[in-house]
PDB file with SEQRES, HELIX, SHEET and CRYST1 records, atoms N, CA, C and O in Angstrom:
SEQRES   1 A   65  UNK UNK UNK UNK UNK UNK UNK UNK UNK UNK UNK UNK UNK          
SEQRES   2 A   65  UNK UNK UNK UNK UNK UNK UNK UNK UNK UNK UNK UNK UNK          
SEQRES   3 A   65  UNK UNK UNK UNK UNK UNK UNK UNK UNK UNK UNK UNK UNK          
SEQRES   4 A   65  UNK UNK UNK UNK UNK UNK UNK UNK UNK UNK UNK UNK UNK          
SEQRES   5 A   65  UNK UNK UNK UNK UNK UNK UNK UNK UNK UNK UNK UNK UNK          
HELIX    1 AA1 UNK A   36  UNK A   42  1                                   7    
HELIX    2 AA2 UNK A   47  UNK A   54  1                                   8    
HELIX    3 AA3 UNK A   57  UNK A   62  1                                   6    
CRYST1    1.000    1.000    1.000  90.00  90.00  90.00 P 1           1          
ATOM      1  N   UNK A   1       0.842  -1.178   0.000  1.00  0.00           N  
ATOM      2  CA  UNK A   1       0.000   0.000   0.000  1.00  0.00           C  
ATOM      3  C   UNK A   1       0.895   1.252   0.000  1.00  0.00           C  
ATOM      4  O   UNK A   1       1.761   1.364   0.868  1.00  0.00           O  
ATOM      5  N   UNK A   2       0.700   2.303  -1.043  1.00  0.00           N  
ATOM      6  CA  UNK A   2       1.115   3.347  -0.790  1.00  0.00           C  
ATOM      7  C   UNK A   2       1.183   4.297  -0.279  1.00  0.00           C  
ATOM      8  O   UNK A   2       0.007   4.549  -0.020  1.00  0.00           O  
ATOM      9  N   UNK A   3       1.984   5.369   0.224  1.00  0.00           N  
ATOM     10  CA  UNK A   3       1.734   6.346   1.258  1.00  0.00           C  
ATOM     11  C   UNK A   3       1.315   7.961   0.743  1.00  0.00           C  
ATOM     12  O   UNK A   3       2.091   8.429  -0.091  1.00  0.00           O  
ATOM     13  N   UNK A   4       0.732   8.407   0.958  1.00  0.00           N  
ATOM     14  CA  UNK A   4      -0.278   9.441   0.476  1.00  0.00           C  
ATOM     15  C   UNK A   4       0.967  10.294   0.500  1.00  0.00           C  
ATOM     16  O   UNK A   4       1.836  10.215   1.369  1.00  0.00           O  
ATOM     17  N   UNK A   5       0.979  11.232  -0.674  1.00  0.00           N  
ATOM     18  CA  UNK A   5       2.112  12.369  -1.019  1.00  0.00           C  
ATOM     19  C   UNK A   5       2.359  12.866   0.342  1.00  0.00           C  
ATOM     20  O   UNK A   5       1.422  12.961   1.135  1.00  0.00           O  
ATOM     21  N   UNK A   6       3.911  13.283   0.757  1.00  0.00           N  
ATOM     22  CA  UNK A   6       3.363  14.002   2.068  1.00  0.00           C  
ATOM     23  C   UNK A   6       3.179  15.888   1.495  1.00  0.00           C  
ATOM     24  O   UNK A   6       3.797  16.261   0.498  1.00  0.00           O  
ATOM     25  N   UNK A   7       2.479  16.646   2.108  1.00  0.00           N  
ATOM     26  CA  UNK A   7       2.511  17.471   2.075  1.00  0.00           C  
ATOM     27  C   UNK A   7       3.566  18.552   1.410  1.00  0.00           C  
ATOM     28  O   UNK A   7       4.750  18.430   1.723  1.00  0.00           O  
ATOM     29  N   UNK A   8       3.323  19.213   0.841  1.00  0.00           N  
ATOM     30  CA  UNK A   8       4.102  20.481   0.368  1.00  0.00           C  
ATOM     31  C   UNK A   8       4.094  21.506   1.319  1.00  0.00           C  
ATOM     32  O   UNK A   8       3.074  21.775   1.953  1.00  0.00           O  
ATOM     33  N   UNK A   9       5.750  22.431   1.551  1.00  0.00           N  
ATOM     34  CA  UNK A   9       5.773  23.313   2.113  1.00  0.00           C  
ATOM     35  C   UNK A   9       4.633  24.628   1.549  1.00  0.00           C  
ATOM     36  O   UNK A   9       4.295  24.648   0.366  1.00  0.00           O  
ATOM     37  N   UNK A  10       4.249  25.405   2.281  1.00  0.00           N  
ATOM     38  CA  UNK A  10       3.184  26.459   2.024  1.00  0.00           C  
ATOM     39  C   UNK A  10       4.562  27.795   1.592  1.00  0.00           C  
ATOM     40  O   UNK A  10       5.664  28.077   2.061  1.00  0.00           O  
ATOM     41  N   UNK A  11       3.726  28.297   0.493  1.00  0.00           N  
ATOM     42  CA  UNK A  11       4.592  29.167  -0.377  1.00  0.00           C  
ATOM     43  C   UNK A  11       4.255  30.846   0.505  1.00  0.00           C  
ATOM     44  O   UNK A  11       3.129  31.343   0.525  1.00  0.00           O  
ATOM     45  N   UNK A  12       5.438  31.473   1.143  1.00  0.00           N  
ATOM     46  CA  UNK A  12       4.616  32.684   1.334  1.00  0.00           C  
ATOM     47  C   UNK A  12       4.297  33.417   0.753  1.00  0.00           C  
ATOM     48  O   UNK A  12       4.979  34.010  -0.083  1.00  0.00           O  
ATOM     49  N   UNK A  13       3.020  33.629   1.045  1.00  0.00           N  
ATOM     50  CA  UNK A  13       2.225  35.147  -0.049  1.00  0.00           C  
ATOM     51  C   UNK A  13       2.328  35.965  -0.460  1.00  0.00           C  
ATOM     52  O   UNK A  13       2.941  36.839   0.154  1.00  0.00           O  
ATOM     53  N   UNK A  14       1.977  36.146  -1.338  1.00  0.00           N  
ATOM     54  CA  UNK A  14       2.228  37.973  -1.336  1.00  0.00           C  
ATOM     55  C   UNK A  14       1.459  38.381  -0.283  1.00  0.00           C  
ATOM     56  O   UNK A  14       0.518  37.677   0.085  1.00  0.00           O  
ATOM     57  N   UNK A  15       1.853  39.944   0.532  1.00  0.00           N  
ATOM     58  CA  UNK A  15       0.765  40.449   1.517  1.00  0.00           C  
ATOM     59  C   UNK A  15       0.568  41.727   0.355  1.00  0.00           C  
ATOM     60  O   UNK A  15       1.220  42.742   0.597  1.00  0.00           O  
ATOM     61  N   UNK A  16      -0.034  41.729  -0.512  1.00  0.00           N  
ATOM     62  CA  UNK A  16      -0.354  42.978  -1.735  1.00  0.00           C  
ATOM     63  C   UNK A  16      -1.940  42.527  -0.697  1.00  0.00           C  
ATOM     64  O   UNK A  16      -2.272  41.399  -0.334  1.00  0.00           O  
ATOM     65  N   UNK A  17      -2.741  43.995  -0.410  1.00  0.00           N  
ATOM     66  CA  UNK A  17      -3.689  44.258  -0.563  1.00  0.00           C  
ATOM     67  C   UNK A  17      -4.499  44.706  -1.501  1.00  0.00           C  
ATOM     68  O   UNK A  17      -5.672  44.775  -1.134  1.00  0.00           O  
ATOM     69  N   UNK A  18      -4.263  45.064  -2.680  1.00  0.00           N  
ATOM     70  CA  UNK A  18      -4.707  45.715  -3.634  1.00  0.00           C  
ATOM     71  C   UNK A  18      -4.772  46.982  -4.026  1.00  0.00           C  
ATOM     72  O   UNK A  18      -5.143  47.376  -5.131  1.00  0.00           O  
ATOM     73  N   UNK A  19      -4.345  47.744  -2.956  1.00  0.00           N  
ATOM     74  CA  UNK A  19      -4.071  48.906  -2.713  1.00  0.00           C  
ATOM     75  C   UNK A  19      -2.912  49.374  -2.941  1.00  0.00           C  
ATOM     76  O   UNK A  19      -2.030  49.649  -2.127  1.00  0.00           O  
ATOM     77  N   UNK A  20      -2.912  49.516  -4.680  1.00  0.00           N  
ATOM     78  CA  UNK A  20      -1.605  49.337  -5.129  1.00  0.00           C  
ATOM     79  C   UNK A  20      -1.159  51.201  -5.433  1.00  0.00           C  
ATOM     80  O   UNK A  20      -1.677  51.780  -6.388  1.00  0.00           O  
ATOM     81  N   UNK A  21      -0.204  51.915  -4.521  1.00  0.00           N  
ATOM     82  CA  UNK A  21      -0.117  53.577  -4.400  1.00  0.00           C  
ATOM     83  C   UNK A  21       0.684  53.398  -3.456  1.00  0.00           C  
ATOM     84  O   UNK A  21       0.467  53.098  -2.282  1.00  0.00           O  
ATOM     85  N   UNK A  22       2.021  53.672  -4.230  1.00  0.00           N  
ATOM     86  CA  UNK A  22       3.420  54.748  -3.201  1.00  0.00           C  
ATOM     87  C   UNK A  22       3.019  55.440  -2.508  1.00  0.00           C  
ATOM     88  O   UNK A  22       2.058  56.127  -2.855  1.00  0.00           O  
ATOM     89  N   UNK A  23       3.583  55.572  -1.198  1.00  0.00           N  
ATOM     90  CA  UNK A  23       3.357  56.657  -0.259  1.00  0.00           C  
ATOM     91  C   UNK A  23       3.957  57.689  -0.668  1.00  0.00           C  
ATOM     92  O   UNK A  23       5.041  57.358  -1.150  1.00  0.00           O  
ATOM     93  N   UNK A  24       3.726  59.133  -0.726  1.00  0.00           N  
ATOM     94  CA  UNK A  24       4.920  60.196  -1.723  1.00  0.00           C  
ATOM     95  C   UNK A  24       5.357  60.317  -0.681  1.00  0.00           C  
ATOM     96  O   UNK A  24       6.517  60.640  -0.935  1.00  0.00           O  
ATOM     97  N   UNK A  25       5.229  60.281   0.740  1.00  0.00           N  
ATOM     98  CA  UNK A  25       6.222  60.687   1.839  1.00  0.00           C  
ATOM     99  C   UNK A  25       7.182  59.704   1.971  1.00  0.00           C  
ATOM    100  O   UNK A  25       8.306  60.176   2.142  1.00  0.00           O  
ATOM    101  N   UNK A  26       7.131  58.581   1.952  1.00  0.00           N  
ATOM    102  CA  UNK A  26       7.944  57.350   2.289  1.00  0.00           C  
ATOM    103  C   UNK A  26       8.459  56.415   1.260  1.00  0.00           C  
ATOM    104  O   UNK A  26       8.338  56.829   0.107  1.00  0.00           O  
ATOM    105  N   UNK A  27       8.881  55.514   1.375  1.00  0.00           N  
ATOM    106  CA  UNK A  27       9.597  54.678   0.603  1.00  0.00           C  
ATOM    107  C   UNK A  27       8.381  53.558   0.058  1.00  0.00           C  
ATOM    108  O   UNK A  27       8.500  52.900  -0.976  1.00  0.00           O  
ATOM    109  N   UNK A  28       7.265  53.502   0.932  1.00  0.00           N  
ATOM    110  CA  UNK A  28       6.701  51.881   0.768  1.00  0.00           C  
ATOM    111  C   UNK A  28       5.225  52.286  -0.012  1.00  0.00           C  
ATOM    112  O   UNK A  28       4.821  53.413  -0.300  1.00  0.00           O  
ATOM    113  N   UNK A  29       4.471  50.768  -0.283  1.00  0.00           N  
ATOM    114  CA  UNK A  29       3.206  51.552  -1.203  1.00  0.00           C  
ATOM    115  C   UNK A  29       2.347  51.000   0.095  1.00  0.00           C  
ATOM    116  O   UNK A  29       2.702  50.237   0.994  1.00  0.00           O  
ATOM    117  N   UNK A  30       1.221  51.594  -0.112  1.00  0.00           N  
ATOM    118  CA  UNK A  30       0.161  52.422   0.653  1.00  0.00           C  
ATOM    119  C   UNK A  30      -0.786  51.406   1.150  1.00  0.00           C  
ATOM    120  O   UNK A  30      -1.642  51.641   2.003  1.00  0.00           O  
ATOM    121  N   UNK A  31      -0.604  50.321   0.607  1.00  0.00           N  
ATOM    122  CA  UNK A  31      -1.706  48.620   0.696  1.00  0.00           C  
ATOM    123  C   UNK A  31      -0.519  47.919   1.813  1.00  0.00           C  
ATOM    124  O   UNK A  31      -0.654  47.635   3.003  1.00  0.00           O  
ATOM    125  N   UNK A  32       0.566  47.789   0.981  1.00  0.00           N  
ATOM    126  CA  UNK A  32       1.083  46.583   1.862  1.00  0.00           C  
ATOM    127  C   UNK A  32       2.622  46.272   2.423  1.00  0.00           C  
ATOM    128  O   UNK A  32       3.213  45.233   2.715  1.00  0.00           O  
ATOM    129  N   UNK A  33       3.115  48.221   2.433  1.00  0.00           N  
ATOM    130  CA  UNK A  33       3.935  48.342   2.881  1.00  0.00           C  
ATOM    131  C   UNK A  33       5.207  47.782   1.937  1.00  0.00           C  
ATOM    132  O   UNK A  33       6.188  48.524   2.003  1.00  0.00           O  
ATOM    133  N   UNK A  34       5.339  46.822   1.229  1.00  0.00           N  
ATOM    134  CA  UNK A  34       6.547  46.904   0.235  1.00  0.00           C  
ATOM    135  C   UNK A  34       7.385  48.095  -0.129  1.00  0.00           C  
ATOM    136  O   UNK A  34       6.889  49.203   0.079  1.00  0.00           O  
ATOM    137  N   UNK A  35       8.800  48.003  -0.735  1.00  0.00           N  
ATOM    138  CA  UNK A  35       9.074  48.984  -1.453  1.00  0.00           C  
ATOM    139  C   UNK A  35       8.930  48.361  -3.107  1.00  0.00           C  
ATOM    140  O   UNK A  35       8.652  47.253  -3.565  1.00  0.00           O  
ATOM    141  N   UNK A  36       9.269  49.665  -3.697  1.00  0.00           N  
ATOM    142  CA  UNK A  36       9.066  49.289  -5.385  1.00  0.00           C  
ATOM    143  C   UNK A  36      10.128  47.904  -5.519  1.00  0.00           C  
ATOM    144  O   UNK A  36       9.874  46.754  -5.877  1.00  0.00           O  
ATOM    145  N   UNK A  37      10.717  48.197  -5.313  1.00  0.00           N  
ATOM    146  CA  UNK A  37      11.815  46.932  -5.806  1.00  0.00           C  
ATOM    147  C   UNK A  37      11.335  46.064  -5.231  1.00  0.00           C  
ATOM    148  O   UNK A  37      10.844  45.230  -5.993  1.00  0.00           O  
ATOM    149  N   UNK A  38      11.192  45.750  -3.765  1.00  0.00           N  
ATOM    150  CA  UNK A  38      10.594  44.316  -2.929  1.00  0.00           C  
ATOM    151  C   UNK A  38       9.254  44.081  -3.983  1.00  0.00           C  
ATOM    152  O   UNK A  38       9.321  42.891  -4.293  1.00  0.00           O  
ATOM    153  N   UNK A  39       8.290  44.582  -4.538  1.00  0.00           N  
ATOM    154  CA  UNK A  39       7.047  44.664  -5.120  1.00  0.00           C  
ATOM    155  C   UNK A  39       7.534  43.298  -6.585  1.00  0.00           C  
ATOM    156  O   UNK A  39       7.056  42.233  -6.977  1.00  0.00           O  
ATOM    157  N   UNK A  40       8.825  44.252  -6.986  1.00  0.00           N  
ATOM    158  CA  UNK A  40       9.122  43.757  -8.031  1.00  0.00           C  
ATOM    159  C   UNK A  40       9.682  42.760  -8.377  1.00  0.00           C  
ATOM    160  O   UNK A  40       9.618  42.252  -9.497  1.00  0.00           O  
ATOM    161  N   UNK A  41      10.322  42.357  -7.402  1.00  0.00           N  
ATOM    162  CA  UNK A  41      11.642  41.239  -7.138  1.00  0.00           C  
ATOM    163  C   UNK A  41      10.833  39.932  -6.604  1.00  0.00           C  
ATOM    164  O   UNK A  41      11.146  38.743  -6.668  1.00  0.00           O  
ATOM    165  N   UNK A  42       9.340  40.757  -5.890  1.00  0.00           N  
ATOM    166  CA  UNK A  42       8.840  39.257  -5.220  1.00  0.00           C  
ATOM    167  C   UNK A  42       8.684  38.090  -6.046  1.00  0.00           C  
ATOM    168  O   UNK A  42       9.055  37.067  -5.471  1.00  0.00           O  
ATOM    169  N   UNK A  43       8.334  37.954  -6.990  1.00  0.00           N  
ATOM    170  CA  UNK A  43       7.952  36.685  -8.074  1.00  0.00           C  
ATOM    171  C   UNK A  43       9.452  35.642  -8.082  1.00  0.00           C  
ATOM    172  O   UNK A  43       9.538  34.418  -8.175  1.00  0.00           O  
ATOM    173  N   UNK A  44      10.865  37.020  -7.902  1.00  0.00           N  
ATOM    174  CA  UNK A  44      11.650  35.745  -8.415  1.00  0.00           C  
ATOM    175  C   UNK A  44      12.252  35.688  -7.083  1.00  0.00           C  
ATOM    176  O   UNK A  44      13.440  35.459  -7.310  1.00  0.00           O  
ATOM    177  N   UNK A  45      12.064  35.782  -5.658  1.00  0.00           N  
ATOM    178  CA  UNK A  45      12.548  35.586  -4.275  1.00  0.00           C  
ATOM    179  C   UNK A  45      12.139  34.137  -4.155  1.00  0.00           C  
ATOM    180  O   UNK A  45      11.202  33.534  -4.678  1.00  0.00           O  
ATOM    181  N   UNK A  46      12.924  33.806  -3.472  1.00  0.00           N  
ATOM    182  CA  UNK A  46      12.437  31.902  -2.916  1.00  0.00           C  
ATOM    183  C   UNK A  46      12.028  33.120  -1.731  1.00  0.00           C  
ATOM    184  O   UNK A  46      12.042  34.345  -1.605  1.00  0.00           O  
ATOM    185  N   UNK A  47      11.590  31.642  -0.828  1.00  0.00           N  
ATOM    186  CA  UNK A  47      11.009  31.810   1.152  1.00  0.00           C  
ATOM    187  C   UNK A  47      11.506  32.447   1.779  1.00  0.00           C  
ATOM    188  O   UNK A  47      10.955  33.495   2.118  1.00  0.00           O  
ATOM    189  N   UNK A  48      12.260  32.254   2.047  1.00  0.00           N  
ATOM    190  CA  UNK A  48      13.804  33.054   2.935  1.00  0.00           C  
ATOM    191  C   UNK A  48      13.429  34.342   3.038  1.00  0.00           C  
ATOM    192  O   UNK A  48      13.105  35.034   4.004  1.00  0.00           O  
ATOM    193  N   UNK A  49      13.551  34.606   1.574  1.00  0.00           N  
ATOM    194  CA  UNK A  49      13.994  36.193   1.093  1.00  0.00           C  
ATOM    195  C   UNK A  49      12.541  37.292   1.517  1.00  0.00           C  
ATOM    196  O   UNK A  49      12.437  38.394   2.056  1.00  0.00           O  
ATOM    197  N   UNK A  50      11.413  36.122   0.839  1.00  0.00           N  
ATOM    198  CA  UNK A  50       9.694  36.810   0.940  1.00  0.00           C  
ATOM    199  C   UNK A  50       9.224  36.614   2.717  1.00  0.00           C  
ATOM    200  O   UNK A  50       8.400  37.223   3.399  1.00  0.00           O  
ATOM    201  N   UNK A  51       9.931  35.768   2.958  1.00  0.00           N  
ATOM    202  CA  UNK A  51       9.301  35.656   4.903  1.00  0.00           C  
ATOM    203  C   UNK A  51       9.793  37.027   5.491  1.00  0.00           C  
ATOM    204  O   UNK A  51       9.196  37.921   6.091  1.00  0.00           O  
ATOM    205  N   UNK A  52      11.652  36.801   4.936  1.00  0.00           N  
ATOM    206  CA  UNK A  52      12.134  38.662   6.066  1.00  0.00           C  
ATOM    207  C   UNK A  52      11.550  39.580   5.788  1.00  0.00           C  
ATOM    208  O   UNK A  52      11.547  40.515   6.589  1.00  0.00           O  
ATOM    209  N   UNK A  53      10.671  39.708   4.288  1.00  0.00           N  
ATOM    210  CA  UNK A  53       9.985  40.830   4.262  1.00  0.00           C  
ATOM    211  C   UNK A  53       8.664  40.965   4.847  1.00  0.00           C  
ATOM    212  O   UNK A  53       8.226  42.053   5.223  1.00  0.00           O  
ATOM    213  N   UNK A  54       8.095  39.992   4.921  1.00  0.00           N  
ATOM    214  CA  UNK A  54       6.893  39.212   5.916  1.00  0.00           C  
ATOM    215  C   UNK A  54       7.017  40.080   7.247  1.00  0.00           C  
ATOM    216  O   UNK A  54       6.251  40.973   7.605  1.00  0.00           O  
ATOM    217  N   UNK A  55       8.177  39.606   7.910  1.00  0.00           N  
ATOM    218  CA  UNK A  55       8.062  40.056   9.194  1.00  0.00           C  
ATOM    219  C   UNK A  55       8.583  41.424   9.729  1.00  0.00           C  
ATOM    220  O   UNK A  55       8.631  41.836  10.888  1.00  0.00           O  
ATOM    221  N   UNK A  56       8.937  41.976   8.631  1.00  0.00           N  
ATOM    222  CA  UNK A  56       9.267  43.626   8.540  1.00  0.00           C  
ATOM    223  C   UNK A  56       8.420  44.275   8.467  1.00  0.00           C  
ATOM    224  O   UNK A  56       8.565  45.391   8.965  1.00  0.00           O  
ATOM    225  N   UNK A  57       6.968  43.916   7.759  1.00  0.00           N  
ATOM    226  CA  UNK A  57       5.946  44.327   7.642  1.00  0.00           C  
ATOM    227  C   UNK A  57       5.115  45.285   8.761  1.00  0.00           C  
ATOM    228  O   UNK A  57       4.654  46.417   8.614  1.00  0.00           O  
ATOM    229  N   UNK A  58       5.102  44.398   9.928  1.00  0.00           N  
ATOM    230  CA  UNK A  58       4.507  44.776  10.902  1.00  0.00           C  
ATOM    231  C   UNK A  58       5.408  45.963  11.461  1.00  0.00           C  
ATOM    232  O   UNK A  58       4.887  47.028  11.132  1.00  0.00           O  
ATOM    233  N   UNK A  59       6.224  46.097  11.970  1.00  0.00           N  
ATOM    234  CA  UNK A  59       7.092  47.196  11.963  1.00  0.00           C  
ATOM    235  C   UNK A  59       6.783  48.297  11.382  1.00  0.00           C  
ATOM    236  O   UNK A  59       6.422  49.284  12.023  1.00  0.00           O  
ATOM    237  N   UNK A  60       6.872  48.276  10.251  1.00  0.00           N  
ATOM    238  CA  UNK A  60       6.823  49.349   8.814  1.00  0.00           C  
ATOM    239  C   UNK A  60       5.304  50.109   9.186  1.00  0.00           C  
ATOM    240  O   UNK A  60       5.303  51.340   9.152  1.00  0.00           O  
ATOM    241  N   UNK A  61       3.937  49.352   9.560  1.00  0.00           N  
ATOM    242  CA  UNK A  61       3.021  49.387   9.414  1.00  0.00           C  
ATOM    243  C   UNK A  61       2.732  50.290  10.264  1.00  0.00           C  
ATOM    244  O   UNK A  61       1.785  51.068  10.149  1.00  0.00           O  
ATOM    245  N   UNK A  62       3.860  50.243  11.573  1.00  0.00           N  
ATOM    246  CA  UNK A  62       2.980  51.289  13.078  1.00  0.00           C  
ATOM    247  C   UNK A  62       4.200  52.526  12.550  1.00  0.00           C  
ATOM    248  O   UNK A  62       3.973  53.641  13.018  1.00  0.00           O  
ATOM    249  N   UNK A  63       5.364  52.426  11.695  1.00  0.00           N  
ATOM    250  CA  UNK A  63       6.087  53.344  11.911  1.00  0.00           C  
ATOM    251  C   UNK A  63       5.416  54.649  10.752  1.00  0.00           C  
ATOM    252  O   UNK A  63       4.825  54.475   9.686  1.00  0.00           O  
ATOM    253  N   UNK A  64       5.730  55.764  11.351  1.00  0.00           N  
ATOM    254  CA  UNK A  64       5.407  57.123  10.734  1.00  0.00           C  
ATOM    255  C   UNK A  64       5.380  57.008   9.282  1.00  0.00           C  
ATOM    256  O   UNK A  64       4.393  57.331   8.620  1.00  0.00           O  
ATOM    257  N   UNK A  65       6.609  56.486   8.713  1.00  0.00           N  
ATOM    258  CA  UNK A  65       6.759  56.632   6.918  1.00  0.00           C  
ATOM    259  C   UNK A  65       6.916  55.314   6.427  1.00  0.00           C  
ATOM    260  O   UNK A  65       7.043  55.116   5.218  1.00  0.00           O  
TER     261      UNK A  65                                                      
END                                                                             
């Protein structure tokens, strides 16, 4: 009897809200806190790279700019 695939690691998300608008005061856009380049680069980042921006997020989110 065979053993059922095991599971695949879960890919992290994009956190894009849709709310796609640069802040003109700050560096990041206005939905989901990215900068242009992180925005742009996400498609070709493995995990690693898309999680540290993951958890920078929250940070970014309470700070002023």
């Amino acid at each position: 009897m065979a053993l059922p695939p095991s599971p695949q690691p879960r890919r992290v998300m994009s956190p894009c809200k849709g709310i796609c608008m640069m802040d003109p005061r700050g560096p990041y856009c206005l939905g989901c806190k990215r900068t242009i380049d992180e925005i742009g680069r996400w498609p070709m980042m493995d995990d690693q790279e898309r999680q540290k921006i993951v958890d920078e997020l929250k940070a970014r989110k309470l700070s002023p700019l």
